[in-house]
LUMTORPA-431828 format. One record per residue (C-alpha): residue number from 1; residue in one letter; x, y, z. Coordinates in nm, 4 decimals. Layout:
BEGIN
+------+------+----------+----------+----------+
: fipa : mimi :     east :    north :       up :
+------+------+----------+----------+----------+
:  NUM :    A :        X :        Y :        Z :
...
+------+------+----------+----------+----------+
# end
This chain:
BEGIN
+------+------+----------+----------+----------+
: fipa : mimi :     east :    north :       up :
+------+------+----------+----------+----------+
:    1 :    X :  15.2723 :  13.8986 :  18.8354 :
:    2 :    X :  15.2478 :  14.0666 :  19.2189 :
:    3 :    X :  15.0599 :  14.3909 :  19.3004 :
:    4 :    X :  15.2564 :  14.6910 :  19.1860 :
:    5 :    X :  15.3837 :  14.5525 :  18.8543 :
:    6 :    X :  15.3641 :  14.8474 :  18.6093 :
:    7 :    X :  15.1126 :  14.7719 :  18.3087 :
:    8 :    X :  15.1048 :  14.9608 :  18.0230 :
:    9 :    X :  14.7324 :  14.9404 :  17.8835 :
:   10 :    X :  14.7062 :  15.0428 :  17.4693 :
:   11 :    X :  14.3971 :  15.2244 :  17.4155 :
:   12 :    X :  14.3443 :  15.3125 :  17.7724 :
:   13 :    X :  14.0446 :  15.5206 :  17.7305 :
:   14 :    X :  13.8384 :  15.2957 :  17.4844 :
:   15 :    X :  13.5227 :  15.0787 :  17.5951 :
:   16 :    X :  13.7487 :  14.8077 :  17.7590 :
:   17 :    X :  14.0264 :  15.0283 :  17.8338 :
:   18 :    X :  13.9151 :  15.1860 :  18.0656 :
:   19 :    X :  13.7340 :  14.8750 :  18.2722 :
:   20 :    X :  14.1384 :  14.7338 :  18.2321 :
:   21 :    X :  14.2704 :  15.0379 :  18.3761 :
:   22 :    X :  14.0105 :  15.1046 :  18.6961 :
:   23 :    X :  14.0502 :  14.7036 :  18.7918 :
:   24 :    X :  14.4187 :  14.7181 :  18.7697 :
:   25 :    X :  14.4220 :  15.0458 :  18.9621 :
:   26 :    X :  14.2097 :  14.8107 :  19.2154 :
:   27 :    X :  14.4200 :  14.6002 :  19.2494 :
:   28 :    X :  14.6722 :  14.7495 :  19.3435 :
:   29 :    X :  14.9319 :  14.7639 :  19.0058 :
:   30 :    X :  15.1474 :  15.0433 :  18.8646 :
:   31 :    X :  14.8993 :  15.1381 :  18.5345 :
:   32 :    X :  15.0540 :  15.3583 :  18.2769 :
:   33 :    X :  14.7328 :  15.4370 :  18.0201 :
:   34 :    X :  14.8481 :  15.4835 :  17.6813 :
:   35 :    X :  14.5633 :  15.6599 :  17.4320 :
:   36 :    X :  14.6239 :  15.9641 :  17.2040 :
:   37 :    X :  14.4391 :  16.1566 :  17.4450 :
:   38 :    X :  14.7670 :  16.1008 :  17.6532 :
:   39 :    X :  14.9970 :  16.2018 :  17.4158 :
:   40 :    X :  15.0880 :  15.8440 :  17.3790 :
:   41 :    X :  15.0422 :  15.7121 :  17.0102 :
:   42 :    X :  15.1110 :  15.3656 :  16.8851 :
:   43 :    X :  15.0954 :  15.4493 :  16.5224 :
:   44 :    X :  15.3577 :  15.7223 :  16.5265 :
:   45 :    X :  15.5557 :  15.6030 :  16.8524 :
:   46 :    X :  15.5067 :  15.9860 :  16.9882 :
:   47 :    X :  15.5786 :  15.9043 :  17.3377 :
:   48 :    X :  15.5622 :  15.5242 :  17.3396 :
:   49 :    X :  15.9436 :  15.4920 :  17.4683 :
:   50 :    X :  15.9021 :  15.6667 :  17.7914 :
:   51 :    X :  15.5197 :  15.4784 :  17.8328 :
:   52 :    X :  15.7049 :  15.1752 :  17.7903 :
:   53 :    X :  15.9946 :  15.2372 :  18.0452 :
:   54 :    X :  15.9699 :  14.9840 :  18.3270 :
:   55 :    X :  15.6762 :  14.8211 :  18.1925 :
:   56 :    X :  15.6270 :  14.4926 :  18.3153 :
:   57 :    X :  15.3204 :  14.3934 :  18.0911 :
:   58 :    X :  15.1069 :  14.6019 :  17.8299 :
:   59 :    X :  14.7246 :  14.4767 :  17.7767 :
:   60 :    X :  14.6584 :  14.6091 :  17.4324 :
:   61 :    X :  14.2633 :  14.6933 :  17.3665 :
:   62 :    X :  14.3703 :  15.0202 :  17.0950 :
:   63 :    X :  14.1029 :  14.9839 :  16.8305 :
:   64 :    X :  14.1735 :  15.2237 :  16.4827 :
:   65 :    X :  13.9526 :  15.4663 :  16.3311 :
:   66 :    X :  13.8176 :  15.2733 :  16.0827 :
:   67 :    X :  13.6215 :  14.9112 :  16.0579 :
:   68 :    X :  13.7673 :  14.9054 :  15.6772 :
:   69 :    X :  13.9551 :  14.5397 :  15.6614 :
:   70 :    X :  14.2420 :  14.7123 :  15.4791 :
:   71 :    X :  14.2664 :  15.0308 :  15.7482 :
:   72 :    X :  14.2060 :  14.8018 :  16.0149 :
:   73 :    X :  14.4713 :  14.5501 :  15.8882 :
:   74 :    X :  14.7004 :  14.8390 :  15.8458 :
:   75 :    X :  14.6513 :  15.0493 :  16.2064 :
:   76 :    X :  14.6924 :  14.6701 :  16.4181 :
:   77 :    X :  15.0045 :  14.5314 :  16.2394 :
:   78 :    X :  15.1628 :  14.8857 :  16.2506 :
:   79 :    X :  15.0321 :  14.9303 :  16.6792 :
:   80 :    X :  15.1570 :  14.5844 :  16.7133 :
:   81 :    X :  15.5207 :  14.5856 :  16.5905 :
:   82 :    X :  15.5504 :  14.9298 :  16.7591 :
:   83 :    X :  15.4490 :  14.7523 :  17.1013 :
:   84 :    X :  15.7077 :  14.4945 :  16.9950 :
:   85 :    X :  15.9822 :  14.6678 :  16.9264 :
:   86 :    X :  15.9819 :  14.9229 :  17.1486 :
:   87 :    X :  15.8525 :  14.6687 :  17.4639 :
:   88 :    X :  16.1351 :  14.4586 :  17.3791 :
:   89 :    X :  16.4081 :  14.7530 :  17.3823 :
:   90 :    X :  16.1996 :  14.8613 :  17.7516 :
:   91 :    X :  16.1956 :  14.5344 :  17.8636 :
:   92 :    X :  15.8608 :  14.4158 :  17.8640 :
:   93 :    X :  15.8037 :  14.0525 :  17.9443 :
:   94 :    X :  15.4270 :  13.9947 :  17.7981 :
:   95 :    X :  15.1553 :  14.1510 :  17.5504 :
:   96 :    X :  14.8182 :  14.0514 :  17.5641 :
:   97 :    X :  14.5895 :  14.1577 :  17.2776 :
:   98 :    X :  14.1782 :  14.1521 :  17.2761 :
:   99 :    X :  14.0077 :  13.9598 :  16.9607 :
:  100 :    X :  13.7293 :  13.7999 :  16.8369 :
:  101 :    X :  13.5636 :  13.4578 :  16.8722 :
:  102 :    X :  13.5257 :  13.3538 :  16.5231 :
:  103 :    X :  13.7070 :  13.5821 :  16.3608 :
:  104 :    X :  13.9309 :  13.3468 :  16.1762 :
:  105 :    X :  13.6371 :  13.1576 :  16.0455 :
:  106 :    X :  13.5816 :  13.4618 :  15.7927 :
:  107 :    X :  13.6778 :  13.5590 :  15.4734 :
:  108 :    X :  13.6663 :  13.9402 :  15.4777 :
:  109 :    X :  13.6137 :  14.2364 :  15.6556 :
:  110 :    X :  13.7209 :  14.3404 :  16.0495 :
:  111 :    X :  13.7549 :  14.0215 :  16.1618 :
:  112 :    X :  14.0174 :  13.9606 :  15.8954 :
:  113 :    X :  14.1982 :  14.2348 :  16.0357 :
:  114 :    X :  14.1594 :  14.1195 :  16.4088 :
:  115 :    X :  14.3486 :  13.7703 :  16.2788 :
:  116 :    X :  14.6107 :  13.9777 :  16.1372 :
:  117 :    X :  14.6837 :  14.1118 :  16.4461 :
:  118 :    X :  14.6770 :  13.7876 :  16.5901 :
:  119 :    X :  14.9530 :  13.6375 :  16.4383 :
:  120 :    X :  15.1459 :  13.9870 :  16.4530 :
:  121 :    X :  15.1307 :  13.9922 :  16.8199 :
:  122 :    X :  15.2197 :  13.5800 :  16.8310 :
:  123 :    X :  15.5100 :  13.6388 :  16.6053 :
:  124 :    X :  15.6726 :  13.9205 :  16.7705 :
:  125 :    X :  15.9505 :  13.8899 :  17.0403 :
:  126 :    X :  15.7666 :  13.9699 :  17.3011 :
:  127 :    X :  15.5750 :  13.6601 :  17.4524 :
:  128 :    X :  15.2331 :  13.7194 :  17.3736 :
:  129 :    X :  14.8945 :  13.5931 :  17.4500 :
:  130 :    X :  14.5448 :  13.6400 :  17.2863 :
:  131 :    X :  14.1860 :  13.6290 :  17.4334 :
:  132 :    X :  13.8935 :  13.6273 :  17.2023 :
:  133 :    X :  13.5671 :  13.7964 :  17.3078 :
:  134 :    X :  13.2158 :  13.7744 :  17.2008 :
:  135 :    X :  13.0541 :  14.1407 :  17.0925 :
:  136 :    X :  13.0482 :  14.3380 :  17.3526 :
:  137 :    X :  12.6528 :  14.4829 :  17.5031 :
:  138 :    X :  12.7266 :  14.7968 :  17.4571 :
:  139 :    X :  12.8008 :  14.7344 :  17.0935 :
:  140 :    X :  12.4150 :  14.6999 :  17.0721 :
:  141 :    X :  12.3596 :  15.0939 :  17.1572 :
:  142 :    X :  12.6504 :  15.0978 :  16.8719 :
:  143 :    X :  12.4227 :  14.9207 :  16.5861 :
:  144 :    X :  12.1196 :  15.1257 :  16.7143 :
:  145 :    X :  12.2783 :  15.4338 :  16.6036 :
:  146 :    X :  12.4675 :  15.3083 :  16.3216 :
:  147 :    X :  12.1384 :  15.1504 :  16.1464 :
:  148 :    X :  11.9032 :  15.4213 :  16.2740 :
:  149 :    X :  11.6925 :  15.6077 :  15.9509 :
:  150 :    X :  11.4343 :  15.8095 :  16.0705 :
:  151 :    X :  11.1754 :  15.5721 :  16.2564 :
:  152 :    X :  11.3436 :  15.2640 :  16.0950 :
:  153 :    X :  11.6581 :  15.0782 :  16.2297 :
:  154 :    X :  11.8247 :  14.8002 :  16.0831 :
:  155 :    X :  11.9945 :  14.5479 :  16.2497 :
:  156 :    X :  12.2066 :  14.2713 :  16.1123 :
:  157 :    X :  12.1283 :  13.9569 :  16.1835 :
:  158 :    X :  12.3058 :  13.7961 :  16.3810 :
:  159 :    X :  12.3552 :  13.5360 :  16.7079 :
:  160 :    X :  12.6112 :  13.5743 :  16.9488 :
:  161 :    X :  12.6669 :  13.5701 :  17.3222 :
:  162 :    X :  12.6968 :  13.8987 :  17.3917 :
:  163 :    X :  12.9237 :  13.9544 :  17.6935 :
:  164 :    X :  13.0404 :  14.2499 :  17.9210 :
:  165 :    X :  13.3452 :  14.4852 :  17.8269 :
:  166 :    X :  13.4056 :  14.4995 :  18.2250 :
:  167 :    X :  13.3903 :  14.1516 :  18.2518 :
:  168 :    X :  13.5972 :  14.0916 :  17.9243 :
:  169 :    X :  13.8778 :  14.3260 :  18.1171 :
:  170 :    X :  13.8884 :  14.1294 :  18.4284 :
:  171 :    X :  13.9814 :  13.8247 :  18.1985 :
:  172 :    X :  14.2475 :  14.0064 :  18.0051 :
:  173 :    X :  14.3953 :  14.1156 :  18.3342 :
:  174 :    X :  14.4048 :  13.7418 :  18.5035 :
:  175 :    X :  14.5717 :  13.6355 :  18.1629 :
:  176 :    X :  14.8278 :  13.9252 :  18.1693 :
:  177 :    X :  14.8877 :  13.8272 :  18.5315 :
:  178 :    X :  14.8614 :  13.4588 :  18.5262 :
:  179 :    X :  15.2041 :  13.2723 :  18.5770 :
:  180 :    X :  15.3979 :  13.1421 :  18.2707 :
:  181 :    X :  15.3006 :  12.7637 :  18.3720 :
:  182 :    X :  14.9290 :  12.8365 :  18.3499 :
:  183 :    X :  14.9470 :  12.9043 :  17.9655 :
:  184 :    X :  15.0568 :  12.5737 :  17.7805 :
:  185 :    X :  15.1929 :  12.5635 :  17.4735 :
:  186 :    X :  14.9592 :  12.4074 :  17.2050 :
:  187 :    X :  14.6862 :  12.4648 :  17.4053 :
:  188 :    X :  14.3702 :  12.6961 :  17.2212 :
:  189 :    X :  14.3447 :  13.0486 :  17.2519 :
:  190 :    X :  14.1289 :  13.1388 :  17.5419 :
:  191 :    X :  13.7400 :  13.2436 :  17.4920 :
:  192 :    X :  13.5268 :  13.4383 :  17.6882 :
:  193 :    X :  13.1532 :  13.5146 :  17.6116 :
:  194 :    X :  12.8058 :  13.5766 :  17.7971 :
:  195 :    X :  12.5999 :  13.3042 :  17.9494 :
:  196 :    X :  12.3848 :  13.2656 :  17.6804 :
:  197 :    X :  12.3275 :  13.2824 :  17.2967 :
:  198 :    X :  12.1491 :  13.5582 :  17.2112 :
:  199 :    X :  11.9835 :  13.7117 :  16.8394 :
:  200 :    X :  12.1360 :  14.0811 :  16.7877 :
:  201 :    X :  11.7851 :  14.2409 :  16.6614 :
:  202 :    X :  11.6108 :  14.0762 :  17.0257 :
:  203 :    X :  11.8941 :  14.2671 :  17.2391 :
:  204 :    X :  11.8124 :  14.5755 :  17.0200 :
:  205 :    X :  11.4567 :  14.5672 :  17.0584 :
:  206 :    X :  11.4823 :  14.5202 :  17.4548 :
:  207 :    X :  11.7869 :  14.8266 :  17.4448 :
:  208 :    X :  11.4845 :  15.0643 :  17.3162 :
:  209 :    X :  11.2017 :  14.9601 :  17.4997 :
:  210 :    X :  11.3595 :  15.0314 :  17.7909 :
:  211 :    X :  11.4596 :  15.3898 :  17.6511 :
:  212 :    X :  11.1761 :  15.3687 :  17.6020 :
:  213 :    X :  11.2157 :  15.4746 :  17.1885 :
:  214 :    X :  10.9330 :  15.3500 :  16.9618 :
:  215 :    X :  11.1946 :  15.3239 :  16.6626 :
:  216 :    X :  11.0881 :  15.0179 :  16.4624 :
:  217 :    X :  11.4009 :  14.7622 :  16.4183 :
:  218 :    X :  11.4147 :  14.5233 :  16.1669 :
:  219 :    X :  11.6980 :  14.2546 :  16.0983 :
:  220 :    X :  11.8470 :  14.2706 :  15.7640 :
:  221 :    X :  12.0808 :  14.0873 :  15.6148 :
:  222 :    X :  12.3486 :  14.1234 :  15.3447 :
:  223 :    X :  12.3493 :  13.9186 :  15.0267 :
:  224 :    X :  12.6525 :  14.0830 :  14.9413 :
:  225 :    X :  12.8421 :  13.9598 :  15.2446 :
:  226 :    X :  13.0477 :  13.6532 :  15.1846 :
:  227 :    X :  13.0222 :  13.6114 :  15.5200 :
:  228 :    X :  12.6742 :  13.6395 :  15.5855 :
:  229 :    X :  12.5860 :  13.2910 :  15.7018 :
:  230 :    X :  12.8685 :  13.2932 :  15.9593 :
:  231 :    X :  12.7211 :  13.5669 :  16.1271 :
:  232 :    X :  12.3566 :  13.4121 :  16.1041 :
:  233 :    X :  12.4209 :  13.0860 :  16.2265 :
:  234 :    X :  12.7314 :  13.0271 :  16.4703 :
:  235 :    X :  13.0543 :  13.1716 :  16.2914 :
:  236 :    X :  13.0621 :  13.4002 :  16.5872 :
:  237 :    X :  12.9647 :  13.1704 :  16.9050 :
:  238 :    X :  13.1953 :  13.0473 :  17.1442 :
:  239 :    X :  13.3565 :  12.6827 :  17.1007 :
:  240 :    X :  13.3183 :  12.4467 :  17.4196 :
:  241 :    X :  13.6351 :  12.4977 :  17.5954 :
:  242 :    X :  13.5234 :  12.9743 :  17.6090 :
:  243 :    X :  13.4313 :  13.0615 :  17.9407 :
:  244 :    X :  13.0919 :  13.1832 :  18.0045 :
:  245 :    X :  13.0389 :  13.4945 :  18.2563 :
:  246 :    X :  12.7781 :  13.7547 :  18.3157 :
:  247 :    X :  12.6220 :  13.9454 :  18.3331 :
:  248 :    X :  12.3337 :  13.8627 :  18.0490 :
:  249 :    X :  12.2255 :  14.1496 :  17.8308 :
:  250 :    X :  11.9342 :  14.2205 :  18.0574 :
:  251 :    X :  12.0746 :  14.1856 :  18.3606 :
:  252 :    X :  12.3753 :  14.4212 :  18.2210 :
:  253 :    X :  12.0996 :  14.6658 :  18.1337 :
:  254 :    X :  11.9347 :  14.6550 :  18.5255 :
:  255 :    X :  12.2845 :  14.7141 :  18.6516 :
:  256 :    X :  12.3583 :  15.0185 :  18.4103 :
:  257 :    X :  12.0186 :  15.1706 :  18.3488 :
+------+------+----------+----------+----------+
# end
């Protein structure tokens, strides 16, 4: 795909979004951003047709408003045939969708969903391709609020190799771009993840030291979770053939800080 193809990017204001849609700017392509904030909605279809009109290529990264397995399930099969139907009708020639490494290792919860909208996008008529991510670093700032209680945080335990959004867009874009022969058929779905393994409660410690909060984290872990030992031993880390790119968490941190 040349410089100047129009790409439609799904959830063009989110935490990858809008890495896709500043690098694709850069580079030169037609970007049409597609985010409720735009008047563009892939649940309802308000304005979808005309976002869709010429379109080339969408890069889907919309994310729902709940991690619920069932709402999640529900919001990416529902965004998904929308993009498919309606891309189809405008022509498009390729969706690529944003997932998770692991994710259909599990039994329950968000990464249930995220497989879901795997095989929705794979099963549509428009050709599709997936790339699955590690966690993201700035989910880390995420868990720190989410688990904050007064001086206390909790933090689930977990290893991963926690990779850039920015650099998790510039993948999604060579993939959207890539030429039909450099995706074979059969072959796995493509990985990409930080140089290095990494424990989630370390990364959250090192996040507030250098905000310099004295907030106490501990790593917890749920009994409850059928899926707990996935996420404390390697469910979610990358399988040989991922690609590994920086920046590390720390270096990520230098860069941002």
């Amino acid at each position: 795909m040349q410089a100047g193809s129009r790409i439609a990017v799904a959830g063009a204001t989110g935490r990858v979004g809008h890495h896709v849609v500043e690098l694709l700017e850069a580079a030169g392509h037609d970007v049409v951003s597609i985010s409720r904030s735009r008047g563009v909605d892939v649940i309802t279809r308000d304005g979808l047709e005309q976002a869709l009109a010429g379109a080339e290529c969408v890069i889907d990264v919309s994310t729902g408003p709940s991690p619920d397995q069932q709402a999640a399930t529900e919001f990416f099969t529902t965004a998904t045939r929308n993009l498919h139907e309606i891309g189809e009708r405008a022509g498009v020639r390729r969706l690529v969708v944003v997932s998770i490494i692991g994710c259909d290792r599990f039994t329950a919860g968000y990464n249930v969903a995220k497989v879901a909208h795997e095989r929705a996008a794979l099963s549509g008529p428009v050709p599709a391709r997936v790339l699955r991510a590690a966690q993201f670093h700035e989910f880390v700032a995420q868990l720190l609020e989410w688990g904050r209680r007064g001086d206390v945080c909790h933090v689930p335990t977990m290893r991963t190799q926690l990779v850039a959004a920015r650099t998790v867009a510039q993948a999604l874009i060579d993939l959207a771009t890539a030429p039909e022969e450099a995706h074979a058929e059969g072959s796995p779905i493509p990985e990409i993840a930080g140089p290095r393994e990494e424990r989630l409660v370390d990364m959250a410690r090192l996040l507030a030291a250098r905000r310099g909060d004295p907030v106490r984290i501990e790593a917890v872990s749920d009994g409850e979770d059928p899926d707990r030992e996935l996420f404390e031993t390697d469910g979610l880390l990358p399988s040989p053939h991922a690609v590994l790119a920086g920046p590390t968490f720390e270096q990520w941190l230098d860069s941002t800080s």
